[in-house]
VOPAGU-2260 file (C-alpha; in pm, 1 decimal, decimal comma):
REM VOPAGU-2260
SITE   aa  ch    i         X         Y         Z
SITE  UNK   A    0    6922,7    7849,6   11656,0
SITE  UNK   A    1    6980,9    7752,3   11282,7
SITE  UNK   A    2    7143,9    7389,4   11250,5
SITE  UNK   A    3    7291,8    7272,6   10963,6
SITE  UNK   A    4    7392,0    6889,3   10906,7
SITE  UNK   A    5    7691,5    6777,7   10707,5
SITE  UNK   A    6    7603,3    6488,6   10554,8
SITE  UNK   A    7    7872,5    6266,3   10398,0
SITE  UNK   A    8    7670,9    6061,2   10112,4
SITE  UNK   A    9    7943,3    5855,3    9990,1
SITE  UNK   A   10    8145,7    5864,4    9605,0
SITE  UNK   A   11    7862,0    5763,7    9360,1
SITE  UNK   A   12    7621,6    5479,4    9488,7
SITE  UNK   A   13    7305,5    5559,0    9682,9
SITE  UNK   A   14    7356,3    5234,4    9813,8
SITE  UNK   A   15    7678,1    5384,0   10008,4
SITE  UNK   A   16    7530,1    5566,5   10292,6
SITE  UNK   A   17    7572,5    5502,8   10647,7
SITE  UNK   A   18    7262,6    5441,3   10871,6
SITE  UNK   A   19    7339,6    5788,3   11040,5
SITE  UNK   A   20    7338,8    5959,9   10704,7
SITE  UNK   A   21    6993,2    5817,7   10636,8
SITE  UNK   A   22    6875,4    5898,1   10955,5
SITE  UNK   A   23    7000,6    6253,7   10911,4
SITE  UNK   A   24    6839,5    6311,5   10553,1
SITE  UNK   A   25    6514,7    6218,0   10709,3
SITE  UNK   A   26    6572,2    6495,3   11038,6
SITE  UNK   A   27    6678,6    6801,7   10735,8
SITE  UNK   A   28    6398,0    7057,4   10649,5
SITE  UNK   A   29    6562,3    7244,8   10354,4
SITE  UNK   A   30    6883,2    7091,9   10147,6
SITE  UNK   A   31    7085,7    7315,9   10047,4
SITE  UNK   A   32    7306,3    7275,4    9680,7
SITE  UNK   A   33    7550,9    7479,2    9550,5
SITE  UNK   A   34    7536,9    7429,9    9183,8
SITE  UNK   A   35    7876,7    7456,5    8999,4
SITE  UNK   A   36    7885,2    7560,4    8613,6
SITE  UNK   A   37    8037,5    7328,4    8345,2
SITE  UNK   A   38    7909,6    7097,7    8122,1
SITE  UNK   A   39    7746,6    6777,0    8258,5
SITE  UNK   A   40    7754,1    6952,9    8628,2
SITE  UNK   A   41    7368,0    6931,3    8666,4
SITE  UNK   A   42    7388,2    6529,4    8693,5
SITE  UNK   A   43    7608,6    6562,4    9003,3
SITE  UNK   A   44    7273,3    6760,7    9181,6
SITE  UNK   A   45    7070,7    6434,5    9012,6
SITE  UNK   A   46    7213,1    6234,2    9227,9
SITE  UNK   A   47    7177,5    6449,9    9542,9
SITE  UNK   A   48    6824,2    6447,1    9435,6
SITE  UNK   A   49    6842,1    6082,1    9367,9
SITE  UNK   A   50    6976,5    6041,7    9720,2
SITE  UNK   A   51    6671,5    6208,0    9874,1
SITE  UNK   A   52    6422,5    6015,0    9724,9
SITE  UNK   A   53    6550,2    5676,0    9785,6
SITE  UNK   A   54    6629,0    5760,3   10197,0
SITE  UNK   A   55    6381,2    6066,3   10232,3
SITE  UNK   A   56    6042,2    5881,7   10209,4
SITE  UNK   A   57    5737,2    6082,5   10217,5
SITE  UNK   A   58    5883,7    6303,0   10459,0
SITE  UNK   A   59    5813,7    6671,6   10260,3
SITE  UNK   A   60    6139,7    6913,0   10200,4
SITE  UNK   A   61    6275,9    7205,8   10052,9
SITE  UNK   A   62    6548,8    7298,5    9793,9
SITE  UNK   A   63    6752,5    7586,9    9787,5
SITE  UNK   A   64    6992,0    7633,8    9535,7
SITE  UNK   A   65    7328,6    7882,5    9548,4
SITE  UNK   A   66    7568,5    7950,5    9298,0
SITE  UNK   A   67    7960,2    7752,1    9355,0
SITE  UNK   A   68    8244,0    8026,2    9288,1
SITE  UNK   A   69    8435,5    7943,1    9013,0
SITE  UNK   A   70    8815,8    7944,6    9139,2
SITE  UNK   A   71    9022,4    8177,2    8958,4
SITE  UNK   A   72    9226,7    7901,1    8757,3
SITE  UNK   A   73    9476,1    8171,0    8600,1
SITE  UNK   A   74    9605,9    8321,5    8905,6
SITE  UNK   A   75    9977,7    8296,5    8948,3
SITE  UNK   A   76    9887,0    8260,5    9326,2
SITE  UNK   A   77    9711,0    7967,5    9383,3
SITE  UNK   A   78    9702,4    7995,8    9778,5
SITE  UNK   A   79    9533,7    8374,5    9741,4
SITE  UNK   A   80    9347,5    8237,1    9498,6
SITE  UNK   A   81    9160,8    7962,0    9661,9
SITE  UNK   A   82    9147,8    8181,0    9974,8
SITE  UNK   A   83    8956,3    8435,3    9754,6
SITE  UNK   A   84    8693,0    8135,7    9605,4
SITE  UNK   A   85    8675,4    8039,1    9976,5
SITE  UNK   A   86    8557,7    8321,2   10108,4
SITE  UNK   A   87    8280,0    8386,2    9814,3
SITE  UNK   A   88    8147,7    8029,8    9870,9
SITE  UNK   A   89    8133,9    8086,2   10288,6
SITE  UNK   A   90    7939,4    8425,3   10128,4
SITE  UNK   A   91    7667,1    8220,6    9948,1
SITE  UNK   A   92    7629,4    7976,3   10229,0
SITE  UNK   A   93    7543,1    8245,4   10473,6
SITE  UNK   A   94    7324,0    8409,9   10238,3
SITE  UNK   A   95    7157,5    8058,8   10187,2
SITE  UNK   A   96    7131,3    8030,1   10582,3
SITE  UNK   A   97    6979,4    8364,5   10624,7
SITE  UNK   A   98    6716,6    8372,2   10301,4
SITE  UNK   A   99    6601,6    7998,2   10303,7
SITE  UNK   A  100    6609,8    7912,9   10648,0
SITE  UNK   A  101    6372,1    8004,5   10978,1
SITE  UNK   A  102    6498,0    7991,1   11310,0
SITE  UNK   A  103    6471,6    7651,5   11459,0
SITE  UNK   A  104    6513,8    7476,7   11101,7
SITE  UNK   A  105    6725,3    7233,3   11046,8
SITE  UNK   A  106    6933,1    7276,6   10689,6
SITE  UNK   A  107    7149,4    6990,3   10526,2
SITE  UNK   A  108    7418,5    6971,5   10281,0
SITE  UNK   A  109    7453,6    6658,5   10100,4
SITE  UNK   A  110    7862,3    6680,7   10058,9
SITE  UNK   A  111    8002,6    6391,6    9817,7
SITE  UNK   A  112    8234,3    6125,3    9988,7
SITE  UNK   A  113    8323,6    6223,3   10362,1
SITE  UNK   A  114    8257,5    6652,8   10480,6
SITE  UNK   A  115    8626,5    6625,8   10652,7
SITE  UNK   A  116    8831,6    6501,3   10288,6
SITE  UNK   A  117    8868,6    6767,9   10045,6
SITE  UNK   A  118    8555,5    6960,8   10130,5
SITE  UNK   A  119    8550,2    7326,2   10245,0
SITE  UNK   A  120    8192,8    7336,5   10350,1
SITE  UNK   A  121    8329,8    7272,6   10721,0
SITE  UNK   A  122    8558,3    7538,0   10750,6
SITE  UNK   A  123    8337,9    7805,5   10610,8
SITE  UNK   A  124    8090,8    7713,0   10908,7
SITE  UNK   A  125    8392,9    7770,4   11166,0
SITE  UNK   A  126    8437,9    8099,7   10999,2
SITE  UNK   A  127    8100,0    8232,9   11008,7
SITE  UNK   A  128    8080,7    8113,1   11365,9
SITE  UNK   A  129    8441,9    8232,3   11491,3
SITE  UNK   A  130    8327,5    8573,0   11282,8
SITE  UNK   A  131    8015,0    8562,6   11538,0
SITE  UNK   A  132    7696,2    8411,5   11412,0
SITE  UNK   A  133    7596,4    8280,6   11746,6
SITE  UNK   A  134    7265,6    8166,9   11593,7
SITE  UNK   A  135    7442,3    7860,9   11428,7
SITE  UNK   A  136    7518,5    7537,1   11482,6
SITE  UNK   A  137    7672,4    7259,0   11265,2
SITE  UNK   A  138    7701,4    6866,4   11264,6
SITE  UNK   A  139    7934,0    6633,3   11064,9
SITE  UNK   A  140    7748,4    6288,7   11003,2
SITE  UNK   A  141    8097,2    6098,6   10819,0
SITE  UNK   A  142    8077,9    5884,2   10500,7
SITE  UNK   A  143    8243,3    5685,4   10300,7
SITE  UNK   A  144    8560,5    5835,2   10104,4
SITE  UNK   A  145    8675,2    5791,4    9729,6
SITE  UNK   A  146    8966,2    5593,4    9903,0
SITE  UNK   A  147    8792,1    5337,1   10113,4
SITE  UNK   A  148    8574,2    5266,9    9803,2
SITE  UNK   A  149    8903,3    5279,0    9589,2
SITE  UNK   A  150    9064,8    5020,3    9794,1
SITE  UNK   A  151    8731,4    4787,7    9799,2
SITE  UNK   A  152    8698,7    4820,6    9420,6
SITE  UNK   A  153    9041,2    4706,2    9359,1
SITE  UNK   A  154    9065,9    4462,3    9684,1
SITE  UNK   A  155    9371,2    4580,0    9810,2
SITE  UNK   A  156    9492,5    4739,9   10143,9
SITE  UNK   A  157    9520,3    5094,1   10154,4
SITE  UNK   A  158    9848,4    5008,0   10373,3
SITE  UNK   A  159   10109,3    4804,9   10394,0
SITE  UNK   A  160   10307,0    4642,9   10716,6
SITE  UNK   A  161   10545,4    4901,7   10818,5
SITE  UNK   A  162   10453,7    5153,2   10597,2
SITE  UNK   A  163   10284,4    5485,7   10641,2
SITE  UNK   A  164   10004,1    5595,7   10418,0
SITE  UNK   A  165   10023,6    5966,8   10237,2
SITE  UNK   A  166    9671,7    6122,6   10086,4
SITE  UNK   A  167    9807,9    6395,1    9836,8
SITE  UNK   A  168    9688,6    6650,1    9588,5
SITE  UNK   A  169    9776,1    6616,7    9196,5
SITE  UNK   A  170    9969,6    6935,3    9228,1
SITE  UNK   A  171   10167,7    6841,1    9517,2
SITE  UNK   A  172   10284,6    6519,7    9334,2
SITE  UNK   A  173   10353,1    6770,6    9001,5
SITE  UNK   A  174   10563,6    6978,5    9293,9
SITE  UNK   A  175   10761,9    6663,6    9435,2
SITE  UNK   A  176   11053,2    6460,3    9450,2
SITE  UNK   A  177   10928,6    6120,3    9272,4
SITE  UNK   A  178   11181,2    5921,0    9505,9
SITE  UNK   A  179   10952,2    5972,7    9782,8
SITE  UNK   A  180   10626,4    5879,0    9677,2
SITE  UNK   A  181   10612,7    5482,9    9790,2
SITE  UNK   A  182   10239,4    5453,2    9895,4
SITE  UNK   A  183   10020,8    5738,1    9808,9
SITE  UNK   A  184    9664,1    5807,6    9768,4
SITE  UNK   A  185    9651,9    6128,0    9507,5
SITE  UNK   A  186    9331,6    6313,1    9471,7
SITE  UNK   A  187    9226,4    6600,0    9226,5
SITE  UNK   A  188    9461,0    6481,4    8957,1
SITE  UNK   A  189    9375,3    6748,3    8629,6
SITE  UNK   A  190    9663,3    6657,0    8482,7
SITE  UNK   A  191    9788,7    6323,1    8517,8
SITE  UNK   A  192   10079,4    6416,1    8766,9
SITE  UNK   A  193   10093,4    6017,5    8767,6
SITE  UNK   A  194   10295,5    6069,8    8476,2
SITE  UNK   A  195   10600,0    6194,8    8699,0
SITE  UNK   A  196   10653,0    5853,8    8824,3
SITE  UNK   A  197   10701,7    5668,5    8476,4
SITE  UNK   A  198   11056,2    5494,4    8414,4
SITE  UNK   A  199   11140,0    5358,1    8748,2
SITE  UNK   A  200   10950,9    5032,8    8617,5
SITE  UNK   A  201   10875,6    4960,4    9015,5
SITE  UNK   A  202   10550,9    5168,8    9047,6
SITE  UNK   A  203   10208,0    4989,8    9040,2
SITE  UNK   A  204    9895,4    5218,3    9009,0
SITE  UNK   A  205    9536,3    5129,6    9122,2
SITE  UNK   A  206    9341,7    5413,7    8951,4
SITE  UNK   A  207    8918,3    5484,6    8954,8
SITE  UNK   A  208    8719,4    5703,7    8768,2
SITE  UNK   A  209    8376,1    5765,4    8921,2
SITE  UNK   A  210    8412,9    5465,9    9153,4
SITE  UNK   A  211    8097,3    5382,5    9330,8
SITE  UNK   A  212    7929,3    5550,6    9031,4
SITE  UNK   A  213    7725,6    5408,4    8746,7
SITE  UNK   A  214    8007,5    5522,8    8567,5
SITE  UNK   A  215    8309,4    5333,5    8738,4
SITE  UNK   A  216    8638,8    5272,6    8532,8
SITE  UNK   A  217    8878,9    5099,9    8710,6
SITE  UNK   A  218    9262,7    5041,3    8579,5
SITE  UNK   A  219    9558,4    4856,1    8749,7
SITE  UNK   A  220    9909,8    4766,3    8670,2
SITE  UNK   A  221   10266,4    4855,5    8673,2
SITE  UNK   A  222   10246,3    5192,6    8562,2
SITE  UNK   A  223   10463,2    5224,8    8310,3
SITE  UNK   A  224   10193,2    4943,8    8127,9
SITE  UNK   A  225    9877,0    5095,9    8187,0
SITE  UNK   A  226    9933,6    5514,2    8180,9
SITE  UNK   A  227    9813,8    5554,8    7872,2
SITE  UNK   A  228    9510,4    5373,1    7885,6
SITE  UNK   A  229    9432,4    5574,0    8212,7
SITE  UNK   A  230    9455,7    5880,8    8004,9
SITE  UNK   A  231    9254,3    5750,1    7781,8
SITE  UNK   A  232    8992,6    5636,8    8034,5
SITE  UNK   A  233    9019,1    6031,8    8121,9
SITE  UNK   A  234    8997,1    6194,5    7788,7
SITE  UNK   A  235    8653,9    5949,6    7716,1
SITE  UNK   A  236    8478,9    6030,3    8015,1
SITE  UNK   A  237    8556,9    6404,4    7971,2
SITE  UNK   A  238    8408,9    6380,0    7627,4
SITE  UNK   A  239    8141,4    6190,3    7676,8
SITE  UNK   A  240    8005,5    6410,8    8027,5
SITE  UNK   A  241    8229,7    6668,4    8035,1
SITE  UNK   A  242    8355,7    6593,4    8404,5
SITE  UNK   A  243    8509,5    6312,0    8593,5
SITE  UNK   A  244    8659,8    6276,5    8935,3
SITE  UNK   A  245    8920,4    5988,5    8958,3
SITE  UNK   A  246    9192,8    5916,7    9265,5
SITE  UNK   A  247    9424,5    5678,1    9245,2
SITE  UNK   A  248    9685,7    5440,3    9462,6
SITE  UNK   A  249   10042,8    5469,6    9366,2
SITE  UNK   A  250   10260,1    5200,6    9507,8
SITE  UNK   A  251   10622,9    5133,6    9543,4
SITE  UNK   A  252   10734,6    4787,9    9479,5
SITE  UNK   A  253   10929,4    4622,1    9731,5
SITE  UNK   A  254   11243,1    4530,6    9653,9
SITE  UNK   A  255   11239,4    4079,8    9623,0
């Protein structure tokens, strides 16, 4: 049996692991990264590697490195199209599993924030085991989210009384009514779909950029105010690294 741990290691800070993430680092034989291609994209496997030496010890390891699919970004069909990138990336992972791996080995991907929020790793491990690789097994050790360390950063709730909570996509707020966002967490923003809500003057906005990371921007205010400065914030990190991952709260004011 093959094992492979998913290891949640938090949004930026190697401080930010849980216990049982440490504890699992130090049980892996072989990590496994899948390197994306882009400018700046080699300091996000710096940190993995930055991870591993602060919590691995002397303990010795291997790396094996994969290629990450590049989603095809001009499709007209975005749902075929991420279904295609999914399936090449569960391709390289099983290729990964079968050339850098011996039986009995235990294999461990270090996946950025928590493996069950925005993270496909999981699911391509249910489909190579529903598809019948009986010779593998797979663990989720959780970790902290983008949104819990949003929500410490800017010392706020991440609900209010009565209220539910919505975690959203960028696109889906691009695709949707701006009436009915009144407390929403919105990930994998490319395009500042905040933008949508501007002119109601009762939206406040608690936005990060690489929170957690030595790179942290934070910005808060009534939207309207402080939208252009988070685009800037955006457009410097971009040009400075050529990357950043932000999320951001967008709240509803209640009326007084």
């Amino acid at each position: 049996m093959k094992t492979i741990l998913l290891i949640g290691i938090g949004p930026g800070d190697p401080d930010a692991l849980t216990l049982a993430a440490i504890k699992a680092i130090r049980r892996v034989d072989v990590f496994f990264f899948l390197e994306k291609d882009g400018d700046g994209k080699d300091s996000l496997i710096r940190f993995r590697r930055e991870v591993i030496d602060q919590h691995r010890g002397t303990l010795p390891y291997r790396i094996a490195s994969g290629r990450s699919p590049t989603r095809d970004r001009t499709s007209p069909d975005y749902t075929d199209a991420v279904e295609v990138w999914r399936h090449r990336r569960t391709e390289e992972i099983e290729t990964l599993i079968d050339g850098k791996m011996a039986d009995g080995e235990i294999a461990g991907f270090l996946v950025w924030g928590d493996p069950s929020l925005y993270d496909g790793t999981m699911q391509s491990l249910h489909d190579l085991i529903d598809g019948g690789r009986t010779d593998i097994a797979f663990e989720v050790i959780p970790g902290i989210t983008s949104v819990q360390m949003l929500t410490a950063r800017h010392k706020i709730p991440l609900n209010r009384i009565g209220e539910s909570i919505t975690i959203t996509t960028g696109r889906q707020v691009e695709e949707s009514d701006p009436a009915t966002l009144n407390n929403a967490v919105v990930m994998l923003d490319s395009r500042s779909a905040f933008r949508r809500l501007e002119g109601s003057g009762d939206v406040d906005i608690y936005w990060g950029g690489d929170v957690g990371g030595p790179d942290e921007v934070l910005i808060a205010g009534r939207l309207d105010d402080v939208a252009d400065r988070i685009d800037a914030a955006i457009a410097e990190q971009r040009t400075r690294k050529g990357w950043i991952m932000d999320a951001y709260l967008v709240r509803r004011r209640r009326p007084e």
